[in-house]
C-alpha positions as CSV (number, residue, x, y, z in Angstrom):
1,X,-132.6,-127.8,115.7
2,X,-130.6,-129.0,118.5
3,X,-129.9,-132.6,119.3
4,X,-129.5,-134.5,122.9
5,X,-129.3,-138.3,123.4
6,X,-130.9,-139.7,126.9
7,X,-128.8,-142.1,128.8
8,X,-129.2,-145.7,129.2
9,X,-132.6,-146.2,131.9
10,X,-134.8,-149.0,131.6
11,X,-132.8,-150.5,128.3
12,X,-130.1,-152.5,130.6
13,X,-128.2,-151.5,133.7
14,X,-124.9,-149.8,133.3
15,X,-122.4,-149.0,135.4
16,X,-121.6,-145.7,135.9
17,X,-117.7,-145.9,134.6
18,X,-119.9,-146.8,131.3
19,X,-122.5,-144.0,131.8
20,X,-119.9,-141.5,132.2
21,X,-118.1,-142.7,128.8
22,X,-121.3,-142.3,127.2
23,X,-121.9,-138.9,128.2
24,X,-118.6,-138.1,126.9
25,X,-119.1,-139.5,123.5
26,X,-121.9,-137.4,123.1
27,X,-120.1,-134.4,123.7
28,X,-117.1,-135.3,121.9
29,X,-119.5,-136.5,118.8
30,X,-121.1,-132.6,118.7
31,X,-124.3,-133.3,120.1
32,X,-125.8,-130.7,122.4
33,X,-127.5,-131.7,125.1
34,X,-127.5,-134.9,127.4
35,X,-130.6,-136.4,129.4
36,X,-131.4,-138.6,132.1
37,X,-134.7,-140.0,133.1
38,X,-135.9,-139.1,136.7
39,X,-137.4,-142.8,138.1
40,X,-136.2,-144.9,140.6
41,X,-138.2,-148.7,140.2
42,X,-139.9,-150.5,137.2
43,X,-141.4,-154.1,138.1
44,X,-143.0,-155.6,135.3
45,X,-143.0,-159.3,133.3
46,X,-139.2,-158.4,132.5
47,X,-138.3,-158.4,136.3
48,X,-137.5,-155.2,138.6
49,X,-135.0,-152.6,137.6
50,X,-133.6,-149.4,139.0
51,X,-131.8,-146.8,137.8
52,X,-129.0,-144.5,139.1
53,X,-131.3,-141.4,140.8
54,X,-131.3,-138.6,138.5
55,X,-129.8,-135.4,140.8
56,X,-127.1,-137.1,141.5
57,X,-126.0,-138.7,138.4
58,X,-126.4,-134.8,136.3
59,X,-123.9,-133.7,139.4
60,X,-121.8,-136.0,137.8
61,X,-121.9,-135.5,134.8
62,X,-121.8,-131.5,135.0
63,X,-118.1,-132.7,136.3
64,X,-117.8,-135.4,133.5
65,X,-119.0,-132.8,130.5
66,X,-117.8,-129.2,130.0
67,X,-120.1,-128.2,126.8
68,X,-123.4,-129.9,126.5
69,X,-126.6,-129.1,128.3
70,X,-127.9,-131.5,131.2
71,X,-131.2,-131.8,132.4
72,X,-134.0,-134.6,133.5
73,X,-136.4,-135.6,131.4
74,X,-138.2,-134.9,133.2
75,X,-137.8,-134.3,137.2
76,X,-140.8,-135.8,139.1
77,X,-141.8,-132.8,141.7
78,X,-143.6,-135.6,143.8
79,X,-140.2,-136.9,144.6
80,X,-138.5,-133.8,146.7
81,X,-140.1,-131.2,148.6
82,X,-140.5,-128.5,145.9
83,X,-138.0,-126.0,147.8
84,X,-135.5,-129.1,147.9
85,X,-135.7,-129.5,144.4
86,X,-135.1,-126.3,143.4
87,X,-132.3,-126.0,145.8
88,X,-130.9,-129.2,143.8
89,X,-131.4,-127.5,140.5
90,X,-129.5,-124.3,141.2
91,X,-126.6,-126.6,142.6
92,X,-126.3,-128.6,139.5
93,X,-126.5,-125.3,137.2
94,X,-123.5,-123.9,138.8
95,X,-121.3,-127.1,139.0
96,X,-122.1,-127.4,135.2
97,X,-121.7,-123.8,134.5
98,X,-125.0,-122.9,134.0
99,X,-126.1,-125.9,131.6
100,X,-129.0,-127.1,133.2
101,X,-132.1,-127.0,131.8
102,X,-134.9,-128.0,134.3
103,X,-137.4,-130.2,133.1
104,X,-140.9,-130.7,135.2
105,X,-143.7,-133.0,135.3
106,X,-146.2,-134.9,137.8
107,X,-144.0,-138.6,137.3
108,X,-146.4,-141.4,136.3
109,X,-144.7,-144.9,137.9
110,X,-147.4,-145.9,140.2
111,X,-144.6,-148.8,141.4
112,X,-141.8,-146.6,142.4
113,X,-144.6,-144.1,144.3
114,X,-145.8,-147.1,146.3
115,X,-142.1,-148.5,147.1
116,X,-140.5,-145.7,148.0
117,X,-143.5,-144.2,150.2
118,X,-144.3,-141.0,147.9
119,X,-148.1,-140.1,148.2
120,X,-149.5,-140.8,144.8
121,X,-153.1,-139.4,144.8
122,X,-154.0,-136.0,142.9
123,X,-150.9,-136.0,141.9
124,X,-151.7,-132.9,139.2
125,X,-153.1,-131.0,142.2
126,X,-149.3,-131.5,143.7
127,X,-147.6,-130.5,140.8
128,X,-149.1,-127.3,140.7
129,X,-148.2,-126.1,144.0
130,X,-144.8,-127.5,143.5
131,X,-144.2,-126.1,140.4
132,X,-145.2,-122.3,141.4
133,X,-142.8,-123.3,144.8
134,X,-140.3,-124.1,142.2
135,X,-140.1,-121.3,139.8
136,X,-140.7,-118.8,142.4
137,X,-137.5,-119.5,143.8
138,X,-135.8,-119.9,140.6
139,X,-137.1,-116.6,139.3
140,X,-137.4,-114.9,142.7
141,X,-135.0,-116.4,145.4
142,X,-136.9,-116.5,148.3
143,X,-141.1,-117.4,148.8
144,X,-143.7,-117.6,152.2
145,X,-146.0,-120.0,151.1
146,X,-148.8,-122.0,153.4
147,X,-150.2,-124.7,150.7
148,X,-152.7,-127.7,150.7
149,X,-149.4,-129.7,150.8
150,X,-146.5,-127.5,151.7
151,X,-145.9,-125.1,154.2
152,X,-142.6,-122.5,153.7
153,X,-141.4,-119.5,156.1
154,X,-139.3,-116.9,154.7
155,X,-137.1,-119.5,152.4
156,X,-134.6,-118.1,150.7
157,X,-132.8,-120.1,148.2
158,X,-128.9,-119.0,148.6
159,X,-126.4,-119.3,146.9
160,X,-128.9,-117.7,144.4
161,X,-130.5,-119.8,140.9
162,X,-129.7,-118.4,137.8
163,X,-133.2,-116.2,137.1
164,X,-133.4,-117.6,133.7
165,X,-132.4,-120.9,134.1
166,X,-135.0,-122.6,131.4
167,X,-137.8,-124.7,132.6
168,X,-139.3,-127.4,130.6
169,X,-142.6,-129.0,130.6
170,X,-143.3,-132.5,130.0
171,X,-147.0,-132.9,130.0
172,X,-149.1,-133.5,127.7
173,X,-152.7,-132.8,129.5
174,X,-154.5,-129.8,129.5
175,X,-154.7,-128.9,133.0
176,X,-150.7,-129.0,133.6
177,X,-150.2,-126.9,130.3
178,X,-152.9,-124.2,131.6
179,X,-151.3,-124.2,135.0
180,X,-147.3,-123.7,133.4
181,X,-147.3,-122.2,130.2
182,X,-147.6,-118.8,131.7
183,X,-143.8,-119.5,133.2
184,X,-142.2,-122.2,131.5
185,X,-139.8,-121.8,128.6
186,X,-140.2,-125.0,126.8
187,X,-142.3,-127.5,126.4
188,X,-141.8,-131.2,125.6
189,X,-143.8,-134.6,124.5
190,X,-142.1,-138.1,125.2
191,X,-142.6,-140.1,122.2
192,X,-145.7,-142.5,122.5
193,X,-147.7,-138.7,122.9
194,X,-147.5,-138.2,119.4
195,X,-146.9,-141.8,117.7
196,X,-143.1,-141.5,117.4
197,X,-144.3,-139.9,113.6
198,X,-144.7,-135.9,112.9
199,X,-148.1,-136.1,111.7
200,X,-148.8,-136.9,115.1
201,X,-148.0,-133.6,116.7
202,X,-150.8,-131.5,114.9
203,X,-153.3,-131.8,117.4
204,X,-150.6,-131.8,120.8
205,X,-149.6,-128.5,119.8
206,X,-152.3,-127.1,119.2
207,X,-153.2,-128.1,122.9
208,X,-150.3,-126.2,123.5
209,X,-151.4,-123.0,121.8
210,X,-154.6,-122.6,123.4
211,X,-153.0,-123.2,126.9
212,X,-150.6,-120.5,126.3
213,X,-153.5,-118.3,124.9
214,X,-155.6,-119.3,127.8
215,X,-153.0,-117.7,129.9
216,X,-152.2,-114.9,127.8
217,X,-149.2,-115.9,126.3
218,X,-147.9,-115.7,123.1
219,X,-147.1,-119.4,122.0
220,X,-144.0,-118.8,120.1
221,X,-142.5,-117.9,123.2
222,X,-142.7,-121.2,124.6
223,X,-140.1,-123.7,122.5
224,X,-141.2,-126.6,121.2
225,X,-139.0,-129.9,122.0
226,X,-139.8,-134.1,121.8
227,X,-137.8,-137.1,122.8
228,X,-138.1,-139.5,119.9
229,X,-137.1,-143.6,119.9
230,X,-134.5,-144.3,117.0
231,X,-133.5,-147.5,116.6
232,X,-130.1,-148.1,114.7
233,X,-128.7,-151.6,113.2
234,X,-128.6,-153.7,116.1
235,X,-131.3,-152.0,118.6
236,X,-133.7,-155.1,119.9
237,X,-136.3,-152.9,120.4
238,X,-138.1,-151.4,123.6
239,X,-138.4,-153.7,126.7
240,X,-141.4,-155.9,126.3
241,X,-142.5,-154.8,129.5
242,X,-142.0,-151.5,129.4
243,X,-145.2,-150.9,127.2
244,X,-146.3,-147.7,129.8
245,X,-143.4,-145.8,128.6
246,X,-144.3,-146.4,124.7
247,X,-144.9,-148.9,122.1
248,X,-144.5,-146.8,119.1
249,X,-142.8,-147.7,116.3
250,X,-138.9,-146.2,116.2
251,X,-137.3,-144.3,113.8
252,X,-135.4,-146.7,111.6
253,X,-133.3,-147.4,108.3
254,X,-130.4,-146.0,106.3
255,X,-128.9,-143.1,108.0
256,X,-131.0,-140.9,105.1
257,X,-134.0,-142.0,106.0
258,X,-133.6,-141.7,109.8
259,X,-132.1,-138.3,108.9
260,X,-135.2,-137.6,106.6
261,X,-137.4,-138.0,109.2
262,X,-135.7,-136.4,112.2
263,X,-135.6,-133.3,109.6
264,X,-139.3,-133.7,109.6
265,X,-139.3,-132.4,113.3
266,X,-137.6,-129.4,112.6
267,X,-139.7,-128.5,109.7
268,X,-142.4,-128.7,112.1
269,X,-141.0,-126.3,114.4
270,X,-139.5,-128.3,116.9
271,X,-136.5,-126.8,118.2
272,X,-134.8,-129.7,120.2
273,X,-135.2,-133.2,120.4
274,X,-134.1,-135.9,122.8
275,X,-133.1,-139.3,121.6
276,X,-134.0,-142.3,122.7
277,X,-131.8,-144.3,121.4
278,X,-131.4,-148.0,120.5
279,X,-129.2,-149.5,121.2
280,X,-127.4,-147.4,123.7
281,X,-123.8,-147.3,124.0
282,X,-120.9,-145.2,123.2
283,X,-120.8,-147.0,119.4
284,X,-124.4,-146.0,119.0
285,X,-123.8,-142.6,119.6
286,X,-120.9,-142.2,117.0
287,X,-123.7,-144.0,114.2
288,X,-125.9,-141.8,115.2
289,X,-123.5,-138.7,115.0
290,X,-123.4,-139.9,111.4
291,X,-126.8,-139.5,111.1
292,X,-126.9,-135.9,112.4
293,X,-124.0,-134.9,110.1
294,X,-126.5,-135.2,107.3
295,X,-128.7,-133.0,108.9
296,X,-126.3,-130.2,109.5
């Protein structure tokens, strides 16, 4: 099972000097793979915070990192015109080498839609014609396409994407699973969609079994991966306003028992999982390298 830590989001504002060091430690600790969320504004009883934007802090750290695989988790379509997005994506891949892995979904931040302008109405509707916009390109290079929302005349996306640059689902609902699992490569559950606890994922993936045999699809193609919320010996917990993004209980105690746990995942046949992890700082990550030593 392969293991990636998120960067700092909502949990305090960073600098990027301090992001950047963070990322590193990751990679230096062994882990594989490093996140970032793709939202912009959060106003809630805590106050208002923003994040750095997502495309341009994985172009940094595809210069920052030379081993680990990027990618947002995951990449709000409604935020970039789908062909913009994908022409973002294959940039990325090649300035990390061809570490990214793309991860897609709808977004769900009503605040950020309404301050930054983005329509937020039928916003599944959006996401499929953005997604087929998306991994046309990716897959094919080049697309005509005259939508409900987007119009495109002979695009070509050059320089190239890599074709099988992996694409990653984070959805939960039936209609988004039926309209992607014929073309997407992995899929993934943030934590409150399954209780932060393995026993919750029974019924999730089953939902994603029957979307991939809706569309004929073998489900073992499509790999199974979830962000879960660990909290080590200092974390203070999730934001108190932040309850839309999860209030499940984190993965805690001695480093066996957190390690116990995680190894519950991969017993379950998930095949990657992102950390959300608290606290988060450079220190953190070496505890929790401890953790996955045990594991290994």
């Amino acid at each position: 099972m392969k293991i990636g830590v998120q960067l700092p989001e909502v949990e305090r504002p960073p600098s990027w000097g301090e992001t950047r060091d963070i990322a590193r430690t990751i990679e230096d600790c062994g882990f594989d793979s490093i996140w970032v969320g793709d939202h912009l504004l959060y106003r809630d009883e805590g106050g208002t915070r923003g994040p750095f934007e997502a495309w341009t802090s994985l172009a940094g750290l595809a210069e920052a990192t030379s081993r680990v695989e990027l990618g947002p988790l995951v990449a709000a379509t409604s935020f970039h015109s789908p062909a913009m997005l994908a022409k973002m994506a294959a940039t990325v891949d090649e300035m990390s080498g061809g570490r990214l892995i793309l991860g897609l979904g709808a977004g769900w931040n009503q605040v950020e839609y309404e301050a930054f302008g983005f329509p937020y109405d039928r916003r599944v509707s959006r996401f499929e014609e953005a997604f087929t916009i998306i991994r046309t390109l990716i897959r094919e290079g080049s697309i005509d396409w005259n939508g409900e929302f987007h119009t495109l005349r002979d695009m070509e996306l050059v320089p190239k994407a890599r074709s099988d640059m992996k694409l990653l689902i984070g959805s939960n609902g039936p209609r988004m699973l039926r309209a992607t699992m014929a073309y997407a490569d992995m899929w993934n559950s943030w934590f409150d969609g399954f209780g932060n606890h393995v026993d919750g994922l029974g019924e999730l993936t089953e939902i994603v079994d029957d979307a991939c045999s809706a569309v004929g699809r073998d489900p073992t193609e499509v790999e199974r991966t979830v962000a879960l919320y660990v909290q080590l010996p200092g974390g203070s917990g999730r934001e108190p306003g932040d309850a839309e993004r999860g209030t499940a209980r984190p993965i805690s105690g001695s480093r066996t028992e957190i390690a116990d746990q995680m190894r519950s995942f991969e017993t379950a046949g998930i095949s990657h999982v992102q950390i959300v992890l608290d606290p988060i700082d450079s220190k953190s990550v070496e505890e929790l390298a401890e953790v996955v030593t045990l594991l290994r």
